[in-house]
Structure formats: structure tokens, C-alpha cells
Backbone as ProteinMPNN parsed JSONL, in Angstrom:
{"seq_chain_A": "XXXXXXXXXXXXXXXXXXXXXXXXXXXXXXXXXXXXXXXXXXXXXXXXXXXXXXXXXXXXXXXXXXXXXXXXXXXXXXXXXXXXXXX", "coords_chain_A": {"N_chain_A": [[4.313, 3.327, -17.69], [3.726, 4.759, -14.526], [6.135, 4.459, -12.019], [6.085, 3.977, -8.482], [7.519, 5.449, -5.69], [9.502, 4.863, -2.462], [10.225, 7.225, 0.701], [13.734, 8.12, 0.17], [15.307, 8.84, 2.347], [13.93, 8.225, 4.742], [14.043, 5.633, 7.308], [13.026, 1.868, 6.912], [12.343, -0.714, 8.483], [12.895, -4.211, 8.181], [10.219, -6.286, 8.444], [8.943, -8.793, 10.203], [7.82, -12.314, 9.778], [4.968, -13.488, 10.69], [4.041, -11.021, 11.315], [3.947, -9.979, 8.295], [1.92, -12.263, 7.591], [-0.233, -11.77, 9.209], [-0.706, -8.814, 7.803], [-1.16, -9.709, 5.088], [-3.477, -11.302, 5.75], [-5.47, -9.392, 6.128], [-5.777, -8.051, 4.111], [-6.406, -9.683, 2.422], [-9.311, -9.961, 3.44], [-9.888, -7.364, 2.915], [-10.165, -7.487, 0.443], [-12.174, -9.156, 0.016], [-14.699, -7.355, 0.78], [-17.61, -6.111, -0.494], [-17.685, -3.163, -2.746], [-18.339, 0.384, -2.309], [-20.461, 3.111, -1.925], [-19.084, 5.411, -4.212], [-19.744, 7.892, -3.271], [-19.971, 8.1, -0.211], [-17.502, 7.766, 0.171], [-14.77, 8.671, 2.677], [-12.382, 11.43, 2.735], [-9.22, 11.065, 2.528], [-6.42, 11.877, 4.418], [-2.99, 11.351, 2.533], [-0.084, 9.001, 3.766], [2.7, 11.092, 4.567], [6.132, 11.215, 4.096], [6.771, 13.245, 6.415], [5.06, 12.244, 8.029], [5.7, 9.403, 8.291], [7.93, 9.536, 9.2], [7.635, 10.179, 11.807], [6.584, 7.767, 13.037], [5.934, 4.375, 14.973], [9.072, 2.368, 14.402], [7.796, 0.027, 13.975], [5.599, -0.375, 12.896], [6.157, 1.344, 10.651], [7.702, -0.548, 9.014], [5.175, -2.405, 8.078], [3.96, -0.367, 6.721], [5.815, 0.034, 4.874], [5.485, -2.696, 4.121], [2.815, -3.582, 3.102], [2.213, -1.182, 1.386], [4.289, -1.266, -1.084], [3.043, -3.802, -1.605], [0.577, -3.47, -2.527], [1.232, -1.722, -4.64], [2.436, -3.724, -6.518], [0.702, -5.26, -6.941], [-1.19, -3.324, -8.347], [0.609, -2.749, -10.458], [0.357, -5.246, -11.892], [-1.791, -5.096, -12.455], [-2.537, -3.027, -14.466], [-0.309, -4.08, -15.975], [-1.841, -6.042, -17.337], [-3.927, -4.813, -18.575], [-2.982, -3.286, -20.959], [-4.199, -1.093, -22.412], [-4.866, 0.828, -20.448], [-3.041, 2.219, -20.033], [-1.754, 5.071, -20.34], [0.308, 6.889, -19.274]], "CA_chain_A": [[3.724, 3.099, -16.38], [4.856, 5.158, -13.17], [6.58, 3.604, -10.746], [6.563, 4.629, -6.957], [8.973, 4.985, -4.325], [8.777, 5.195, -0.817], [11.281, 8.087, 0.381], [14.893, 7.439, 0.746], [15.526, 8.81, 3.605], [13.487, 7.279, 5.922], [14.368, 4.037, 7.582], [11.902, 1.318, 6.904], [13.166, -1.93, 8.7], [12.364, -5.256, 7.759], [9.192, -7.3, 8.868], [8.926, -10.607, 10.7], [6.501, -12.94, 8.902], [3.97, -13.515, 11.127], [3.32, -9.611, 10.937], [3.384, -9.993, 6.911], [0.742, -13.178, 7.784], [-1.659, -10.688, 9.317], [-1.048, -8.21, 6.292], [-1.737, -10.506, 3.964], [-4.644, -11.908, 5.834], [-6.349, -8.297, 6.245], [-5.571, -7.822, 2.626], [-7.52, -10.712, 1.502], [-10.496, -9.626, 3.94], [-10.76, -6.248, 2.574], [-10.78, -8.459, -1.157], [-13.851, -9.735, 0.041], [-16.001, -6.437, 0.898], [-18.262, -5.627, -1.728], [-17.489, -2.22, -3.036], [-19.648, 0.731, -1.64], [-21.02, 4.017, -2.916], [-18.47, 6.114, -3.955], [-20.138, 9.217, -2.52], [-20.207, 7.335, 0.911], [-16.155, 7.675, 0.874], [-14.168, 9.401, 3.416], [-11.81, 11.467, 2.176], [-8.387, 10.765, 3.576], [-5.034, 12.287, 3.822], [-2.133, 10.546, 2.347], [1.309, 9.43, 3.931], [3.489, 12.055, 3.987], [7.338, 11.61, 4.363], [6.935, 13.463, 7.624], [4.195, 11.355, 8.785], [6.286, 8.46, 8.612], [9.203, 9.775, 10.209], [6.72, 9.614, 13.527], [6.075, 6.1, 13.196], [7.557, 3.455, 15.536], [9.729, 1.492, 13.304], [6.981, -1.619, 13.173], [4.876, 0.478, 11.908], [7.369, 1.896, 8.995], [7.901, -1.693, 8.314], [4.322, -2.24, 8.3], [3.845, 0.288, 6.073], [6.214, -0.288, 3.563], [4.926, -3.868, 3.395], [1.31, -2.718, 2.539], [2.37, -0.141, 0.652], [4.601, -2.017, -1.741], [1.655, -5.199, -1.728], [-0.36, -2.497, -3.754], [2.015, -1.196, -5.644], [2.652, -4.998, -7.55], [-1.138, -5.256, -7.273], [-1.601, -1.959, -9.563], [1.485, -2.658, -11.416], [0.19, -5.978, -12.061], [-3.516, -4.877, -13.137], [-1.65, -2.379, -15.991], [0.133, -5.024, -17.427], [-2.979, -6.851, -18.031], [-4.657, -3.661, -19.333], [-2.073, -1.943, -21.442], [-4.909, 0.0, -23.118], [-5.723, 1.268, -19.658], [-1.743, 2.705, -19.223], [-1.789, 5.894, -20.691], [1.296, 7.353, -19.043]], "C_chain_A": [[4.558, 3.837, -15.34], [5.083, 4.492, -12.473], [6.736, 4.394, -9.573], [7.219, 4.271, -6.258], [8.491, 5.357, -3.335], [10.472, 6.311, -0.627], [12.53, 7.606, 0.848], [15.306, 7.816, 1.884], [14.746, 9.026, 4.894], [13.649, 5.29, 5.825], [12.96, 3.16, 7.511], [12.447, -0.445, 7.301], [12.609, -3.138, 8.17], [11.459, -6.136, 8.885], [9.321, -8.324, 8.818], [7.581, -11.093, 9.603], [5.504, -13.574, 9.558], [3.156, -11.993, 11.223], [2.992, -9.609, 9.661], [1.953, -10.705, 7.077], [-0.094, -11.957, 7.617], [-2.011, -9.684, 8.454], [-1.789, -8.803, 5.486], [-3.568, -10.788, 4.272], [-5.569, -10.721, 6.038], [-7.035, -8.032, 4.568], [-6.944, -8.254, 1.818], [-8.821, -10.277, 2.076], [-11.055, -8.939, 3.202], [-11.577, -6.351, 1.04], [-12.214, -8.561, -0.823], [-14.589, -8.662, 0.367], [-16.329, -6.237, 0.339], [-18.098, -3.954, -2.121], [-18.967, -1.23, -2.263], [-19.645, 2.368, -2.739], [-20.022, 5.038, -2.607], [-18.408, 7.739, -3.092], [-20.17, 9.132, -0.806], [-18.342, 7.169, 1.621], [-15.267, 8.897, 1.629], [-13.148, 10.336, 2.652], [-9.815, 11.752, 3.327], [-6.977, 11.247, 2.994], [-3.781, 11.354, 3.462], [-0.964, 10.286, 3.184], [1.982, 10.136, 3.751], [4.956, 11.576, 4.462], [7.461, 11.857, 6.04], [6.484, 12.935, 8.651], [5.042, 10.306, 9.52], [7.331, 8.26, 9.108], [8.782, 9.559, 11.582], [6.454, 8.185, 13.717], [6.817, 5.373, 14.13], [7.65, 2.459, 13.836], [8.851, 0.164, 13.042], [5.96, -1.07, 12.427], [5.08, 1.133, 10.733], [7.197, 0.562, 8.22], [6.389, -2.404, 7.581], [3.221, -1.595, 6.894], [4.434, 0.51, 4.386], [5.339, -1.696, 2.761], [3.589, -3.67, 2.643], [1.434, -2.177, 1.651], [2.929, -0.677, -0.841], [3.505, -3.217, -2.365], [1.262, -4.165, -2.955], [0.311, -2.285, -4.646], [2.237, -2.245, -6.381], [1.379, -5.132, -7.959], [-1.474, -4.41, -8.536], [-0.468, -2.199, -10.825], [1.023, -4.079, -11.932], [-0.821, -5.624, -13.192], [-2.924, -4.197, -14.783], [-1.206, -3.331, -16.647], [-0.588, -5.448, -18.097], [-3.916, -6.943, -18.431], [-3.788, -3.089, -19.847], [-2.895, -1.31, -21.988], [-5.335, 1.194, -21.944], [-4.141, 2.61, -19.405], [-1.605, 4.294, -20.482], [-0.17, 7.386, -20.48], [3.074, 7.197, -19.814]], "O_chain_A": [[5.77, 3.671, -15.209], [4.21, 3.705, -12.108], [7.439, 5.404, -9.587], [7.596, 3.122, -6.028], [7.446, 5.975, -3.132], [11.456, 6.285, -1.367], [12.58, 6.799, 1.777], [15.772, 6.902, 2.565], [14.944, 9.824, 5.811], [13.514, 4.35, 5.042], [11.915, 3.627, 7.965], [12.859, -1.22, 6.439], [11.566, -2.902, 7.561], [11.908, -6.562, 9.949], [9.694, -8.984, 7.848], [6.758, -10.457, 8.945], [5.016, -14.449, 8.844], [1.932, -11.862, 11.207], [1.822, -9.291, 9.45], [0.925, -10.078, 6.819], [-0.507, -11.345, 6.633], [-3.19, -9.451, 8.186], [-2.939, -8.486, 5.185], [-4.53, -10.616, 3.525], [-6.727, -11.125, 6.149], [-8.162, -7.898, 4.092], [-7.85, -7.763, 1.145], [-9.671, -10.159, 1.193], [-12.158, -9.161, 2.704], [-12.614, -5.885, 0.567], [-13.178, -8.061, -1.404], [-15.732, -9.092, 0.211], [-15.419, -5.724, -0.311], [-18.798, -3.419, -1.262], [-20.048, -1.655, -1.856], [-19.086, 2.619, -3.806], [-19.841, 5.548, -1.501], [-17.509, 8.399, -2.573], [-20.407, 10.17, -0.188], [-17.931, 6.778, 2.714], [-15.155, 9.992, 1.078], [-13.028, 9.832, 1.535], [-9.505, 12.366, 4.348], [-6.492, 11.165, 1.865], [-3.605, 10.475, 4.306], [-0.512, 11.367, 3.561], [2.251, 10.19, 2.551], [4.891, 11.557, 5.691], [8.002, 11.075, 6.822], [6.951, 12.928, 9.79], [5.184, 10.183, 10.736], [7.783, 7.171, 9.462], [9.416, 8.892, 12.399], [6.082, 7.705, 14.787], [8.032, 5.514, 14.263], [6.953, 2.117, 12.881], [9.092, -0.624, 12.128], [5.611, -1.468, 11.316], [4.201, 1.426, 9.923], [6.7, 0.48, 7.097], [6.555, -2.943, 6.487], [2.231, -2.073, 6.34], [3.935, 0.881, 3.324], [4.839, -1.838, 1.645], [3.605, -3.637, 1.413], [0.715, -2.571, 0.733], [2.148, -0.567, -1.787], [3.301, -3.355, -3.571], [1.684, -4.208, -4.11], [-0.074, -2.757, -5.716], [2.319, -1.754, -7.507], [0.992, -5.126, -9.128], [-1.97, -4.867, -9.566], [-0.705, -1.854, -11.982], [1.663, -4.105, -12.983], [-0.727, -5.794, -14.408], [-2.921, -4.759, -15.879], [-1.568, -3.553, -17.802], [-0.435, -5.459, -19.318], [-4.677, -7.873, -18.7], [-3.54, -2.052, -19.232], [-2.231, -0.347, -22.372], [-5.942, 2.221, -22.248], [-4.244, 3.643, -18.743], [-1.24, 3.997, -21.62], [0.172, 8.326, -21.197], [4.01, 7.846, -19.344]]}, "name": "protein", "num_of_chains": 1, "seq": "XXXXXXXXXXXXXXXXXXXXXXXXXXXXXXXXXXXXXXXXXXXXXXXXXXXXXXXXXXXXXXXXXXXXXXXXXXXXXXXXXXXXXXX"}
């Protein structure tokens, strides 16, 4: 399984937990949208390193948190498909 990192050198400070709250609680929202037609999706550029050097710092933090969330999420799903892990 790969594992991702976020880059080391950028600062990513630590988040209060009423900002996680609202993560979380977006999170779960987007859980609930019914999937849509893949041809119907945007196509969107990724974080880059440099991107996130522009960020204010709540927004880094912000970002990691999110970012990370998924990353257990996906690393989660693999475990509980190893036929699916191919890497």
C-alpha cells in the first residue's frame, strides 16, 4: 500500500477543535450526496507544495486535517480490500 506525505518543508500548524468540528461535519455532509455522473466532473488541479506555501496558516492546518482524514479513510478501505491493493 502507498503511503502519502504532506511536504516537509512546509509548516502546517495545529488546529483548534471547533475548526476540526466543522471538518468533520462537512465531511459527513459530502457522505451523504449521492454520487453523480462521472462525465459531469470538473476536472481539478491538485495541491501543489507551492500552493500551500500561499496559504494563511489556518488554512495549512485546515488542509492537512482534511487531507490526512482521507488518507486513513483510503488506507482504511485497502485494508478491508486487500485484493483491491495491488501496489
Amino acid at each position: 500500500m502507498k503511503h502519502y506525505q504532506l511536504p516537509d518543508d512546509v509548516e502546517f500548524p495545529e488546529l483548534d477543535d471547533a475548526s476540526k468540528a466543522e471538518i468533520d461535519a462537512a465531511f459527513d455532509c459530502i457522505d451523504s450526496i449521492p454520487p453523480s455522473d462521472p462525465d459531469d466532473i470538473p476536472i481539478v488541479e491538485g495541491f501543489t507544495p507551492e500552493f500551500l506555501r500561499t496559504l494563511p496558516a489556518k488554512n495549512r492546518a485546515m488542509y492537512k486535517y482534511g487531507y490526512l482524514k482521507m488518507v486513513r479513510e483510503y488506507e482504511d478501505f485497502m485494508r478491508s480490500h486487500p485484493e483491491l491493493d495491488k501496489d
